[in-house]
N, C-alpha and C positions, 0 to 999 in steps of 0.2 A: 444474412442479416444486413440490412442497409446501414452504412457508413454514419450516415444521419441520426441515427440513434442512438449513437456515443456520445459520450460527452466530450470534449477537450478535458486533457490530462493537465494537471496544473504545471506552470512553469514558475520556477523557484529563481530568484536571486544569484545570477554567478557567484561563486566564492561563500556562500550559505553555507553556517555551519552552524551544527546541528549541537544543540544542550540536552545531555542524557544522564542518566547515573543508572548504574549498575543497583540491583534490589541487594538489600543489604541482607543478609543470613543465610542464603540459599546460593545455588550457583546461579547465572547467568552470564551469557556471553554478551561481546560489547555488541553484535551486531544483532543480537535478542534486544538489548538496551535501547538502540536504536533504531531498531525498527517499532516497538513500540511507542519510543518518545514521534517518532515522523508519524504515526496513524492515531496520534492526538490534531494534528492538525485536520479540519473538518473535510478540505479538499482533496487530501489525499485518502482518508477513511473511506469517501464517497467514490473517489475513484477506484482503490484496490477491491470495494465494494461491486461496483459494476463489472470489474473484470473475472470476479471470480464465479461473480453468476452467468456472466458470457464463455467462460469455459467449462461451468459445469454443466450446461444446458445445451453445447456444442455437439449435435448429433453424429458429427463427424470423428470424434470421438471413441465413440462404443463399437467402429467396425473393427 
């Protein structure tokens, strides 16, 4: 797959820090917490997006 048809991955803020909360009633861990607060941001949804259809579509893979 050509290089070209990726997108650039977002580049974040030195020292970004990330605002999450834990769902209340149920269990979750903090890095469940936070990774879902980081894949509200649109640029990074689009990017984990891309990548995960570049590894499931990866024919190299299935040998």
């Amino acid at each position: 797959m050509e290089s070209s048809k990726f997108v650039k991955s977002p580049v974040l803020p030195q020292g970004h820090k990330w605002q999450f909360a834990k769902k209340k009633g149920i269990y979750e861990s903090e890095v469940t917490a936070l990774v879902r607060a980081m894949l509200q941001d649109e640029s990074i949804k689009e990017d984990q997006r891309i990548a995960w259809e570049r590894w499931r579509n990866d024919p190299t893979s299935l040998k």
